[in-house]
N, C-alpha and C positions, 0 to 999 in steps of 0.2 A: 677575410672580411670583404662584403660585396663595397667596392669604392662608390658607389652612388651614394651610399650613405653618409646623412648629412648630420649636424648636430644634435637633434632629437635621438635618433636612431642609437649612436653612437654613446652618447651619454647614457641611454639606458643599455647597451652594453656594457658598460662600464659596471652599471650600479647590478645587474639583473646575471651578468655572466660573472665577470669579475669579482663579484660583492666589494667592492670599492667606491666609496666616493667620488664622482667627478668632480667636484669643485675643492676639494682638496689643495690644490694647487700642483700635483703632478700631473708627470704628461705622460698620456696611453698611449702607446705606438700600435698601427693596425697595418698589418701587410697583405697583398690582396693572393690566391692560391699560388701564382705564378713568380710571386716577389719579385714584381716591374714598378709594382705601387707602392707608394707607405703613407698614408696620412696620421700625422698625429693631432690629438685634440688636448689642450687643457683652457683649465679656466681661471681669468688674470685679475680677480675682484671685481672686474665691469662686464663681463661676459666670457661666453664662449669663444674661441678661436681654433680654428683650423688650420695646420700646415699641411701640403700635400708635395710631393714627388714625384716625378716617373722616368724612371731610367731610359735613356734611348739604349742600351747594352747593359749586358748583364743582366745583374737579378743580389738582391741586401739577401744579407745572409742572416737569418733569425736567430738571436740569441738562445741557448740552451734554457737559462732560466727567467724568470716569471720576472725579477729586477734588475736593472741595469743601472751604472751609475752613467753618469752625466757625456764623462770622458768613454766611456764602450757607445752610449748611445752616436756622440760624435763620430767614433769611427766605422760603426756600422754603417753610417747615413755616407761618408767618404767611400766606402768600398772595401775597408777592411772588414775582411771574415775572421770575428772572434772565436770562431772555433780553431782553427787551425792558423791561425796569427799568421797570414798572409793577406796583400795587396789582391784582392780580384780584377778581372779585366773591365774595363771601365771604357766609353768615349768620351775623350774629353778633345775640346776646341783651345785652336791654337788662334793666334790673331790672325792667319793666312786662312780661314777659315770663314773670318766674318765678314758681311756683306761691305764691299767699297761705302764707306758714307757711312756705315754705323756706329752708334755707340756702345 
């Protein structure tokens, strides 16, 4: 999915590719060809909302099928690859990492 796309766009994705609902109240996961990005969209009875992503390393690993429950969605977005039930490489920050003075 091209990541520029904003709610319009994405929502008629939903309804026009997917044949689904967007206001349904699930949430669409969109990864972009090189899976560095993920935005997902759903909608929370007052609107649209977007989360977005982008890995500084690596790359989410796409689930095989069309539904995922709650707990896969959580650890694909952490680094695990559902397919092969392994930790991928990841960068993650230590506290020796972040700027003197930050919070």
């Amino acid at each position: 999915m091209d990541m520029r796309c904003s709610f319009e766009r994405l929502s008629a994705a939903v309804k026009h590719v997917l044949v689904q609902d967007p206001t349904s109240g699930h949430l669409f996961v969109f990864l972009n060809r090189q899976r560095t990005h993920v935005k997902i969209l759903y909608y929370d009875r007052t609107g649209y909302a977007i989360w977005y992503k982008r890995l500084e390393r690596g790359t989410f690993s796409a689930p095989e099928k069309e539904e995922v429950a709650y707990h896969e969605l959580v650890a694909m977005l952490e680094g695990f690859d559902l397919q092969k039930k392994r930790i991928k490489l990841r960068c993650f920050r230590t506290n020796s990492d972040a700027q003197p003075g930050a919070v």
